[in-house]
C-alpha positions in Angstrom: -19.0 -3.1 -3.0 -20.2 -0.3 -2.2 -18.8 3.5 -1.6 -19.8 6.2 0.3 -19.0 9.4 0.8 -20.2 11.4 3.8 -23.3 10.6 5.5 -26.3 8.9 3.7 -29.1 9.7 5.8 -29.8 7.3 8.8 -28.6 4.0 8.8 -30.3 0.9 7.1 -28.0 -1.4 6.3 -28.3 -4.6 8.4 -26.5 -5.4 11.0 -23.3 -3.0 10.3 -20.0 -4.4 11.5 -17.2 -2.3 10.6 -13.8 -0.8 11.4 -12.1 2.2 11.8 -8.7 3.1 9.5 -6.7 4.0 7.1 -5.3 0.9 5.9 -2.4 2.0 3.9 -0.4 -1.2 2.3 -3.5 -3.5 3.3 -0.7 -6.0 4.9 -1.1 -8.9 6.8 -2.4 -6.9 9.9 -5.2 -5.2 8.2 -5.9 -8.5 6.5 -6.3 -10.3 9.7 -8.8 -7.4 11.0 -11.0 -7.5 7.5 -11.0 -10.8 7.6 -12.8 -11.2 11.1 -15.2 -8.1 10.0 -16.2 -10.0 7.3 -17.0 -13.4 9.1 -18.3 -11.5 11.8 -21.0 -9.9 9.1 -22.1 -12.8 7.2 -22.4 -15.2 10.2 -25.4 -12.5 11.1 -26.8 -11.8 7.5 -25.4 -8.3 8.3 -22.9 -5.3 6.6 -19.2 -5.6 6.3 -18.1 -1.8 6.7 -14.9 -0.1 6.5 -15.2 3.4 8.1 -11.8 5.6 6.7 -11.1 9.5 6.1 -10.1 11.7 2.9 -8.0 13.2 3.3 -5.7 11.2 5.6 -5.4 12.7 9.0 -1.5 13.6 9.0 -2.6 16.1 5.6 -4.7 18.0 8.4 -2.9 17.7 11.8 0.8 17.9 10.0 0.6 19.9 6.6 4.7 19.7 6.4 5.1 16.0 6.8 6.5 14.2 4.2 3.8 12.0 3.9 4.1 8.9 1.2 1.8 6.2 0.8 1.9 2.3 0.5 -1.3 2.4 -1.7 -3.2 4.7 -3.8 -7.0 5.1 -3.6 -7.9 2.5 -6.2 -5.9 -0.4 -5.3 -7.0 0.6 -1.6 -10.6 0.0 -2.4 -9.9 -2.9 -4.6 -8.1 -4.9 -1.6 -11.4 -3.7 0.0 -13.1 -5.7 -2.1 -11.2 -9.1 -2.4 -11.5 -9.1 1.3 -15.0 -8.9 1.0 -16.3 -5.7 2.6 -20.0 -4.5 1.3 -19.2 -1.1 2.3 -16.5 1.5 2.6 -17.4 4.7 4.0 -14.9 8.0 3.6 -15.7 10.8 5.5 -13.8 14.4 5.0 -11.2 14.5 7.8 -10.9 18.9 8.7 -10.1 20.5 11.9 -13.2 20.4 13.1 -14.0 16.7 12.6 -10.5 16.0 14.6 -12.0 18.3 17.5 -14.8 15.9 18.1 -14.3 14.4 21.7 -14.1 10.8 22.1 -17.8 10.6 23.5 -19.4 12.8 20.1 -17.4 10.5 17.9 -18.7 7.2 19.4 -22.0 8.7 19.7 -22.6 11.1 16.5 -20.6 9.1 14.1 -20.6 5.3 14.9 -24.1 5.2 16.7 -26.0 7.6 15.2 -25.0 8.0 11.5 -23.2 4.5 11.0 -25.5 2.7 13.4 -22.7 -0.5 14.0 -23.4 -3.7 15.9 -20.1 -4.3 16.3 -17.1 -2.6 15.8 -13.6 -4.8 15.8 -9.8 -2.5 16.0 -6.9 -2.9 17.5 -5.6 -3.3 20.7 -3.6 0.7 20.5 -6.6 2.0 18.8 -7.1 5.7 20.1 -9.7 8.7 18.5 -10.9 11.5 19.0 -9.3 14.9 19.9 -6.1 14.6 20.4 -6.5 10.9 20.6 -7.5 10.9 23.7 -9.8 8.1 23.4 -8.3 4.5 23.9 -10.0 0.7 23.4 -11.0 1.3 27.3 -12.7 4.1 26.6 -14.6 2.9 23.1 -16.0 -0.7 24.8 -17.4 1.8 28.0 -19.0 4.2 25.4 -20.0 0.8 23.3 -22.2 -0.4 26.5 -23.4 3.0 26.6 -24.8 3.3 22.8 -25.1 0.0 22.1 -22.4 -1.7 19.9 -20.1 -4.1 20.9 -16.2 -3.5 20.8 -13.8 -6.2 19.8 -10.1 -5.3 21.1 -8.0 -7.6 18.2 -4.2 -8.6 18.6 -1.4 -7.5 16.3 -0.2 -10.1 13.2 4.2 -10.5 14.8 6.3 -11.8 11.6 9.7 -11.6 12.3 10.1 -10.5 15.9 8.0 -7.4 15.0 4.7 -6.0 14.9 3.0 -5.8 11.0 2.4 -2.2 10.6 2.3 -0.1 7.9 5.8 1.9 9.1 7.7 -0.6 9.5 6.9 -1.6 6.3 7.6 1.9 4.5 11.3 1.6 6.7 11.9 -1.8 4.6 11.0 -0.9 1.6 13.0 2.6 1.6 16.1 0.9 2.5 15.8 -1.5 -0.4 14.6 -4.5 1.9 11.4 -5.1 -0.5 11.8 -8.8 -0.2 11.3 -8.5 3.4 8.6 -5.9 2.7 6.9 -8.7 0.4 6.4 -11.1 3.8 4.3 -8.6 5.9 2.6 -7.1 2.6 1.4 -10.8 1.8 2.8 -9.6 -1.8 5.4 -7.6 -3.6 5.4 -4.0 -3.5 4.3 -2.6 -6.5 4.6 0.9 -8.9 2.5 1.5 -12.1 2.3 4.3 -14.2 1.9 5.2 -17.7 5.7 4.8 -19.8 7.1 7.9 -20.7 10.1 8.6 -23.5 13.6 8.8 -22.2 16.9 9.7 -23.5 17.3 6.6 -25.5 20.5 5.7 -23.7 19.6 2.0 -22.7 19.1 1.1 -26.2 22.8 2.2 -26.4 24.0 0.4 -23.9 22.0 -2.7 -25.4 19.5 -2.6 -22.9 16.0 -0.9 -23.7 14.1 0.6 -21.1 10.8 1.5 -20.0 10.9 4.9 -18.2 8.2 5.9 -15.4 8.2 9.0 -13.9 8.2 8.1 -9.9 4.6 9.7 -8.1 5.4 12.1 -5.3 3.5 10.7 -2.7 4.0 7.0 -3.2 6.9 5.3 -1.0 9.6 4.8 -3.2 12.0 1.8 -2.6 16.0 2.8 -2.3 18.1 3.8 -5.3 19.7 0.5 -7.4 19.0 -2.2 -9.2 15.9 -5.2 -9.0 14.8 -8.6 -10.0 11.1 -7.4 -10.9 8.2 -8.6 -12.6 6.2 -5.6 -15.1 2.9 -6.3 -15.8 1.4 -5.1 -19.0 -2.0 -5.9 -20.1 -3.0 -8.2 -17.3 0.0 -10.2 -18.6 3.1 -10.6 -16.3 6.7 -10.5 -17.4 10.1 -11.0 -16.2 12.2 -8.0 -15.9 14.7 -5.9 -14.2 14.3 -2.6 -12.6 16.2 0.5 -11.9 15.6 3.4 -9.5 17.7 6.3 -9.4 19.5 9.5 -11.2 22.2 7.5 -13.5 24.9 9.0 -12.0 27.4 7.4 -14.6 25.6 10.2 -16.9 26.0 13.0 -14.6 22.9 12.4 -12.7 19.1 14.1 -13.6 15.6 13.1 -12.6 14.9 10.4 -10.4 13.2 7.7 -12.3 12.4 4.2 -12.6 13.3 2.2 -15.6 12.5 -1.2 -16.6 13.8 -3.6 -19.0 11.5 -6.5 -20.0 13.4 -9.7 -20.0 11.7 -11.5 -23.0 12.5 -8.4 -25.6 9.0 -6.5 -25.3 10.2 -2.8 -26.1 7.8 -0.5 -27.7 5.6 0.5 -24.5 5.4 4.6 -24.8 2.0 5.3 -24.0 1.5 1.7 -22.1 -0.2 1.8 -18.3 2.4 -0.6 -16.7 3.0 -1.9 -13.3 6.1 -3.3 -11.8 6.3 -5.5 -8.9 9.6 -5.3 -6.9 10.9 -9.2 -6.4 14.4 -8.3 -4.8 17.1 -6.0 -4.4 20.6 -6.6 -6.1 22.5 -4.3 -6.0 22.4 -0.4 -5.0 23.2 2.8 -7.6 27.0 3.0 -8.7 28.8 5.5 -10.7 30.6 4.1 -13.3 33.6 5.4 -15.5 32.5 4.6 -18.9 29.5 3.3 -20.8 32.0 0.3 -21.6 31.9 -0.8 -17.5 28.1 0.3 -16.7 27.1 -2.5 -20.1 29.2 -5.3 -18.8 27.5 -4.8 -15.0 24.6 -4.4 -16.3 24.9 -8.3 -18.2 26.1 -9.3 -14.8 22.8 -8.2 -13.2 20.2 -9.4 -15.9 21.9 -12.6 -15.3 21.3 -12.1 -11.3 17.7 -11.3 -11.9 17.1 -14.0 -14.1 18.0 -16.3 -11.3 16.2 -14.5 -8.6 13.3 -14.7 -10.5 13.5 -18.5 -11.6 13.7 -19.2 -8.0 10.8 -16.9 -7.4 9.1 -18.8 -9.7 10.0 -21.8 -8.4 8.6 -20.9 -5.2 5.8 -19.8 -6.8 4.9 -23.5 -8.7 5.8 -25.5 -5.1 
């Protein structure tokens, strides 16, 4: 696959079908949307292209929002990928680019620099300054320049529309089971295990600490059934988020116990996948009472995760 970075000169890629987005979380939504790019493309020998920005908008229009992210740019581009897209083009998102009227955009950027066929987004889809632009507006400019708009319908799981807030709501309230069905996967954190205080050796529990990454969406304080993956290889486990409050509290981090008694991992790029919630973060009066809940919730995650597993082997 390949990725480009600001304009390359005319077009001369054949046939370019693409899409417009960010595509944070690539859930089952942007899936759905990828997937008829890509069929689109190779029924006519053509480009599967993914037009996004860097930074994302929000950074520009809203500096103060408290903007976290499903995805970072890597695992973004590898989705990208498995879907089957040839080409993912980021173009810098300033001021000035967001002032480009509706008619410069369809003109300058998808005729002119991108040259697309046929452009495929969904039914809400608006651009241009001040989003003024709607799917109305993009088919009549489409006629006009010569590429042909396909309006495509939401993916509904649930009663609800798939979208990438919803999901963030789920998973920041703990719901990251239910943040698993519109993801098409489990949510998922990696990192780079960092020393701790030593404190769930103690208890008889040896962690794996990760620092959390500020502009990630972080799933709600407590305890989960999770599976770490460490060298390609996946493993049982089971997950806490929060400031151990049973220890006077501190930094907010994530640690991980691996099931199967893997412990030295200092220095180890890690990532764990977040199976299902069991319980949220409790302060507890002694080490004595946070042990024995502790037993009680590795034995809840060992059966979460058999039936996971399970589920998993049909």
């Amino acid at each position: 696959m390949k990725v480009t970075r600001g304009y390359s000169g005319e077009p001369l890629r054949p046939y370019p079908v693409g899409t417009i987005g960010n595509f944070d979380g690539h859930h089952l939504g942007h899936r759905a949307l990828l997937n008829q790019v890509v069929k689109t493309a190779r029924q006519a020998k053509g480009t599967a292209l993914v037009l996004t920005f860097d930074p994302h908008p929000v950074k520009i229009l809203a500096p103060t929002a408290d903007l976290r992210f499903l995805t970072d740019e890597r695992e973004k581009l590898a989705r990208f990928e498995q879907a089957g897209i040839d080409e993912v083009v980021f173009l810098e998102f300033t001021q000035t680019f967001a002032s480009l009227s509706p008619e410069t955009f369809a003109e300058q950027i998808l005729f002119k620099r991108l040259g697309l066929k046929e452009v495929f987004v969904g039914q809400h889809f608006a651009f241009g300054h001040k989003r003024a632009g709607t799917i109305k507006d993009l088919t009549l400019l489409g006629h006009r320049f010569g590429f042909i708009v396909h309006p495509t319908f939401p993916v509904t799981i649930a009663g609800g529309v798939v979208s990438s807030t919803r999901i963030r709501h789920l998973i920041m309230s703990g719901q990251v089971d239910q943040a698993a069905d519109l993801l098409g996967r489990h949510y998922a954190l990696s990192g780079v295990v960092t020393p701790g205080e030593g404190r769930g050796r103690i208890l008889g529990w040896p962690t794996a600490n990760l620092r959390l990454p500020s502009d990630r969406v972080i799933p709600a304080d407590g305890i989960y059934a999770s599976i770490t993956i460490i060298e390609q290889k996946r493993h049982d486990s089971i997950s806490y988020i929060g400031t151990r409050p049973t220890f006077d509290g501190g930094e907010r981090l994530l640690e991980v116990t691996i099931l199967d008694g893997i412990h030295n991992l200092y220095g180890h790029d890690i990532a764990v996948e977040f199976i299902d919630r069991i319980r949220g973060d409790v302060h507890f009066d002694g080490v004595a009472a946070l042990s024995q809940q502790i037993a009680s919730d590795v034995g809840s995650a060992k059966t979460i995760l058999r039936r996971h597993h399970e589920a998993i082997e049909g």
